[in-house]
Kinemage of the C-alpha trace (Angstrom):
@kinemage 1
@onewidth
@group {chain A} dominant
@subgroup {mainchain}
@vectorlist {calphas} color= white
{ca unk a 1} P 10.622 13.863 13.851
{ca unk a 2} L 6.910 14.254 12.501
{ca unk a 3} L 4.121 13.781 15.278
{ca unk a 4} L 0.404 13.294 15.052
{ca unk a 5} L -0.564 16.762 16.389
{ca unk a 6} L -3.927 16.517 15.991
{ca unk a 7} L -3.952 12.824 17.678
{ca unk a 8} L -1.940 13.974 20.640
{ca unk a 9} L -4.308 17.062 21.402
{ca unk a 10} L -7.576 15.274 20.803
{ca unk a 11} L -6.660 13.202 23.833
{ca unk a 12} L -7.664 14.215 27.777
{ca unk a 13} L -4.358 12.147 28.648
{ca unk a 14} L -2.512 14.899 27.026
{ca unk a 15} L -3.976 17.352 29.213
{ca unk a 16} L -3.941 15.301 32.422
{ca unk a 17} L 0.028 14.661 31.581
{ca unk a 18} L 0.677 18.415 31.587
{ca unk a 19} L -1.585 19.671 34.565
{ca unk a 20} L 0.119 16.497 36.702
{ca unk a 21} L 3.420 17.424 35.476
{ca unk a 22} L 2.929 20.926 36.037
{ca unk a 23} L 1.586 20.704 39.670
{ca unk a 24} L 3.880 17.848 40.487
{ca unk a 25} L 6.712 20.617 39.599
{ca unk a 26} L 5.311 23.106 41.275
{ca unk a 27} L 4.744 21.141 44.151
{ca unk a 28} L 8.580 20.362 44.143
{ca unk a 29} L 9.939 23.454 43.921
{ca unk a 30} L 7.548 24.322 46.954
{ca unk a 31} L 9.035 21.552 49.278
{ca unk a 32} L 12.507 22.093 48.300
{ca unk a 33} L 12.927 25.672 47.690
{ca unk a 34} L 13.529 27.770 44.128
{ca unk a 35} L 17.362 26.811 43.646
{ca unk a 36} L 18.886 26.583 40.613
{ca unk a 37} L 19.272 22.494 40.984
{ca unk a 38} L 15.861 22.615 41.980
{ca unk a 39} L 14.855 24.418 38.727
{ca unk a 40} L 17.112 22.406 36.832
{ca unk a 41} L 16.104 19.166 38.006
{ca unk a 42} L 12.903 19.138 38.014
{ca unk a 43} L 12.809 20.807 34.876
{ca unk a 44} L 14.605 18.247 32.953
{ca unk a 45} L 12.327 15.829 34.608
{ca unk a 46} L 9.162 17.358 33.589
{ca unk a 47} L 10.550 17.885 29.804
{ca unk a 48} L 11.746 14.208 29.546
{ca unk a 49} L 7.732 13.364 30.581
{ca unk a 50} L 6.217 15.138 28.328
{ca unk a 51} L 8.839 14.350 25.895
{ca unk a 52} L 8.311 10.668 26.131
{ca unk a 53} L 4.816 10.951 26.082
{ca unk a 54} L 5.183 13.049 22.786
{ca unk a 55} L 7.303 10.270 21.210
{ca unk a 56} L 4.546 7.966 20.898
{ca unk a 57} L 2.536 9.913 18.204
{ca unk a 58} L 5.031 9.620 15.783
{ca unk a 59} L 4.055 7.932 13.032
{ca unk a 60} L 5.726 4.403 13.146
{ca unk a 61} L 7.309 2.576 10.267
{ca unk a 62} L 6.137 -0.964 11.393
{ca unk a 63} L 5.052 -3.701 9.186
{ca unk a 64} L 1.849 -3.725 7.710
{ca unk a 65} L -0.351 -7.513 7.995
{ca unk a 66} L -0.971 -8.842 4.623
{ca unk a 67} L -4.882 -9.467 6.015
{ca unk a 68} L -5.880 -5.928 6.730
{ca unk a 69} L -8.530 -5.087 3.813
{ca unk a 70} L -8.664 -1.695 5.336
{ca unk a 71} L -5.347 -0.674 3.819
{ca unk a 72} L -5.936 0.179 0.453
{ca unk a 73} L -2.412 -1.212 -0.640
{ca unk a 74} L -3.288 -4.594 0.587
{ca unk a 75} L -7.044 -4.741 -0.760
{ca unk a 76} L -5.250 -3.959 -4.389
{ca unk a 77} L -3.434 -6.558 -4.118
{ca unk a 78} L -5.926 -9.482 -2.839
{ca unk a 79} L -7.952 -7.946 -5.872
{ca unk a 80} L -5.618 -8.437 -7.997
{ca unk a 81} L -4.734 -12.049 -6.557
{ca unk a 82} L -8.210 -12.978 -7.244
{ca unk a 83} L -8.614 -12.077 -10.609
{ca unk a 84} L -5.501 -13.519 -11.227
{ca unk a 85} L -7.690 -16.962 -10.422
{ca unk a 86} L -10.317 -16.279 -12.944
{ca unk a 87} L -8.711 -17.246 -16.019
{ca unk a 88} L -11.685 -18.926 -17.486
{ca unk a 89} L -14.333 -16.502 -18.988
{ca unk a 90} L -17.770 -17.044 -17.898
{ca unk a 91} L -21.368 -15.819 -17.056
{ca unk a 92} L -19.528 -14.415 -13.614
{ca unk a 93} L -16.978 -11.959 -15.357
{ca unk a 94} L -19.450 -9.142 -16.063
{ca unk a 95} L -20.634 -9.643 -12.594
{ca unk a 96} L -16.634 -9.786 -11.388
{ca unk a 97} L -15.868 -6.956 -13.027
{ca unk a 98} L -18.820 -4.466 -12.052
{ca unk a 99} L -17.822 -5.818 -7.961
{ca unk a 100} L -14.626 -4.317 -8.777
{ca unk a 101} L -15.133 -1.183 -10.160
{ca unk a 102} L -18.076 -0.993 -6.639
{ca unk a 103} L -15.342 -1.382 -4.583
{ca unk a 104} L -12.564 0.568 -6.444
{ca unk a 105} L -15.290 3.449 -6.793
C-alpha cells in the first residue's frame, strides 16, 4: 500500500484531521474517565479516521480517458493516429514533421 506522502502533508485537511481527532479523543477520555475500554475505544476510533483519510492518497489504478492530451501515453498515440492520416506527401510534411518533433521536444 503506496501513498502520496507528499500530497497528504501538503494539505491543511491533514492537519485539521489530526488536531480534531486528537482533541475529540482527548475530550473523550476526559468525560468518560481513562479506562482501558475507554483507551481502547476511542483509540481504534481515532486510528480508523485517520486511517481512512490516509486511504485516499493511494495512487488509484482507474481508467485513463482516451481525450486527456495531458497524459503523455495518450498524446503518443493521437500523434501517431494523425500521421497515420497523412499518407499523401505534400508541401505540409516538412511542416508536420518539425510540429512533431516541437511537441515531442
Amino acid at each position: 500500500m503506496k501513498v502520496e506522502w507528499s500530497t497528504l502533508l501538503r494539505l491543511p485537511q491533514t492537519y485539521g484531521l489530526l488536531a480534531g481527532t486528537l482533541i475529540g479523543y482527548g475530550c473523550l477520555i476526559g468525560w468518560v474517565g481513562p479506562r482501558p475500554l475507554v483507551w481502547l475505544g476511542g483509540g481504534g476510533i481515532a486510528t480508523a479516521m485517520m486511517g481512512s483519510w490516509v486511504v485516499h492518497f493511494r495512487p488509484s489504478a482507474h481508467r485513463v480517458d482516451a481525450s486527456n492530451l495531458l497524459v503523455p501515453e495518450i498524446f503518443g498515440q493521437q500523434m501517431a493516429t494523425i500521421e497515420a492520416n497523412l499518407t499523401k506527401p505534400s508541401a505540409n510534411t516538412d511542416e508536420w514533421q518539425q510540429t512533431r518533433q516541437a511537441a515531442f521536444a
